[in-house]
C-alpha positions in Angstrom: -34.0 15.0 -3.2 -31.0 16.6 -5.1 -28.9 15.5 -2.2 -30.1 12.4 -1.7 -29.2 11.6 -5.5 -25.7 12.6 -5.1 -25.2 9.9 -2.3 -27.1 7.3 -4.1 -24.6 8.3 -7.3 -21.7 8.2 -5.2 -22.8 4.2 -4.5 -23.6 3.2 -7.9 -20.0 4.3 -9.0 -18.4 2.9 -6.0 -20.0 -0.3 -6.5 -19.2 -0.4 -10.2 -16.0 0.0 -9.9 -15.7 -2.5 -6.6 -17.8 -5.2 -9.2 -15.0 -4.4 -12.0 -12.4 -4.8 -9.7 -13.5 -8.1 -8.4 -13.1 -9.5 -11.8 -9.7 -8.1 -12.6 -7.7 -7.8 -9.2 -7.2 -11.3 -7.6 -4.3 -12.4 -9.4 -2.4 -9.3 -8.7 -3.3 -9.0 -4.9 -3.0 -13.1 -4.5 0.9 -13.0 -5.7 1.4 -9.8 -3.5 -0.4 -11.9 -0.6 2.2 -14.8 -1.2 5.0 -11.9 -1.2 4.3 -10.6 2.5 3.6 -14.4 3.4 7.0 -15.0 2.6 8.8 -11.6 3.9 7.3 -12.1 7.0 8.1 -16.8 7.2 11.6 -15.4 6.6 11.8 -12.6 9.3 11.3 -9.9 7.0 9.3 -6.6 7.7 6.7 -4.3 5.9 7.2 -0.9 5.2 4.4 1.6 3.8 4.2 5.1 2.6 1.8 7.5 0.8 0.5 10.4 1.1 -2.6 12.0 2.1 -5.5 9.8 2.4 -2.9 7.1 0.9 -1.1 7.7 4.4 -4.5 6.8 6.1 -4.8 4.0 4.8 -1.4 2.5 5.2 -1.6 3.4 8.8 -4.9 1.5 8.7 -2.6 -1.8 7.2 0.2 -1.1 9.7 -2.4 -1.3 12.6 -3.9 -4.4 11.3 -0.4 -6.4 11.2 0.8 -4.9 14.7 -2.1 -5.9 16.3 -5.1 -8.1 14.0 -7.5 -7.5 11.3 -10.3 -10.0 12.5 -8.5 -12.7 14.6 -6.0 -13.1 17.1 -2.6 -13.7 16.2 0.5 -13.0 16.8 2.0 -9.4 15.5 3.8 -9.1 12.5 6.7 -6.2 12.0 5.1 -3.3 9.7 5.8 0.2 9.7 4.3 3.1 8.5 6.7 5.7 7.0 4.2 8.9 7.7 4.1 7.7 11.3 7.0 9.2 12.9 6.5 13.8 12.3 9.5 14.5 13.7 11.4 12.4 11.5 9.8 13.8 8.5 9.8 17.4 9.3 13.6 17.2 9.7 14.3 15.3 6.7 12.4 17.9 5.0 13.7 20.7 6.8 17.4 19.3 6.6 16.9 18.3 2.8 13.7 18.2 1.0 10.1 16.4 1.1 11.1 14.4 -2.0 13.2 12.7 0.5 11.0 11.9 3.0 10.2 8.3 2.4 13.4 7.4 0.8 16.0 8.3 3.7 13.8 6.3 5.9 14.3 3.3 3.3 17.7 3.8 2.9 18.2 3.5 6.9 15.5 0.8 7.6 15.3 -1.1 4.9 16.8 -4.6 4.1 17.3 -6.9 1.5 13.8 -9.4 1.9 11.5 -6.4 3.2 8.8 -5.2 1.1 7.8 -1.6 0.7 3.4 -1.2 -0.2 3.5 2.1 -1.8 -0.2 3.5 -1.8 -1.4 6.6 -4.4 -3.6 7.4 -6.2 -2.3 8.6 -9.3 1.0 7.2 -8.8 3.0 10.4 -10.2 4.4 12.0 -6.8 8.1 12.4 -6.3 8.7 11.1 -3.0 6.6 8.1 -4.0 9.0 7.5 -6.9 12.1 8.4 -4.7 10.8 5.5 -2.4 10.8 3.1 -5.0 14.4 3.7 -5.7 15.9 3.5 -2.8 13.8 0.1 -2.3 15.2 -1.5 -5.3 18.5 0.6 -4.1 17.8 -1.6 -0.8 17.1 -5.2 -2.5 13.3 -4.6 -1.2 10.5 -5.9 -3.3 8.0 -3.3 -3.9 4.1 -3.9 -3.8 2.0 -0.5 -5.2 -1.5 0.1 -4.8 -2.4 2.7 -7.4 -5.0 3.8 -10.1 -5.4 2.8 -13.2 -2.5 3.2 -15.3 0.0 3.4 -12.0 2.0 6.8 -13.5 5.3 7.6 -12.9 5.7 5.1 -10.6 4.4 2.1 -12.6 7.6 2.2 -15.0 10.0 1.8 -11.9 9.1 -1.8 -11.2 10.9 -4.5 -11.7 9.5 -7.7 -12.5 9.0 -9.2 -9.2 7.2 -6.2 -7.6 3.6 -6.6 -8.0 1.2 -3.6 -9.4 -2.1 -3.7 -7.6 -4.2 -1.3 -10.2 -7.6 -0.3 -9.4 -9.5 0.3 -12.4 -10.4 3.8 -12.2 -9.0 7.0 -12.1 -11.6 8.8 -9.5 -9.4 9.9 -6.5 -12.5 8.8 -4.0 -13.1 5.5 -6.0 -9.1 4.3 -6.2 -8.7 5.5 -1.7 -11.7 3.5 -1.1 -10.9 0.4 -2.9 -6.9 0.7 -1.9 -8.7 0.1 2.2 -10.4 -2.9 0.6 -7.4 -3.9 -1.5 -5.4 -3.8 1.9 -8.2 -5.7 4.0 -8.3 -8.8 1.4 -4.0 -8.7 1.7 -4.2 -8.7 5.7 -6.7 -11.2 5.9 -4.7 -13.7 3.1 -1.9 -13.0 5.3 -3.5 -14.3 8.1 -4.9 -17.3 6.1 -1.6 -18.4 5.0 0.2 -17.8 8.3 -2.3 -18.8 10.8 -5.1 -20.6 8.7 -8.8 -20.0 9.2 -10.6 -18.9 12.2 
């Protein structure tokens, strides 16, 4: 029964959470919705990064633009900046894994891009690094973080968009980040493609 109470716990919070969320996060992932609308109108790509579970989940996003989140469509440029091991064990070996998401910015990046940068806390180095060499880059930034965003919520400017979940539970802030990311994929698709 002990066990069984956990799980049933671990629902009540999640679903608290998702209920707050509903009410507060709309605005903030509808004007990050109408940023990747326009990136992509004006041949512009997505780039993601985080780390961790945060890395899961933005492979999950850049899966869902290369190929379709419900309906069939044509692909849209996204990459994920975790993706590719034997860039980021040399940048790390060669110079250090602060580095490993900005060096990949500074070469890929281009003015009209946006860069999603997904944590859960919001305080990790390379994550801030990123985030430089975005704005470094001309590339709007779009983060999907916890409650009060850390270090990485007083790098914005004002025309990136903070997407904060209201909580500060890792497991709450990863699991609403994958439902943050389905509502901007399927907007996308809404606004490029129309209903299905």
């Amino acid at each position: 029964m002990e066990l069984q109470e956990r799980v049933i716990n671990q629902f009540h919070e999640h679903m608290g959470c998702a209920a707050y969320s509903a009410e507060h996060l709309p605005q903030d992932i509808a004007i990050a919705a109408q940023m990747l609308h326009q990136c992509f109108i004006q041949e512009g790509k997505l780039l993601v990064c985080g780390n961790g579970a945060n890395a899961a989940n933005g492979h999950h996003m850049c899966a869902a633009m290369l190929s379709r989140l419900e309906q069939e469509r044509p692909s849209l440029p996204a990459f994920n900046l975790t993706a590719d091991s034997t860039s980021i064990s040399a940048i790390t070996r060669d110079s250090s894994f602060q580095d490993v998401f900005a060096k990949q910015i500074t070469a890929l990046g281009q003015a009209g891009d946006i860069l999603i940068v997904l944590s859960e806390q919001g305080n990790c180095g390379n994550l801030v690094q990123a985030i430089q060499a975005a704005h470094d880059r001309d590339l709007q930034v779009i983060s999907i973080t916890g409650q009060n965003g850390g270090d990485m919520a007083a790098l914005l400017d004002p025309d990136d968009v903070a997407i904060r979940i209201p909580s500060d539970h890792n497991l709450n802030i990863i699991q609403l980040q994958l439902v943050t990311i389905h509502c901007l994929c399927d907007l996308i698709d809404f606004q490029l493609f129309g209903s299905n």
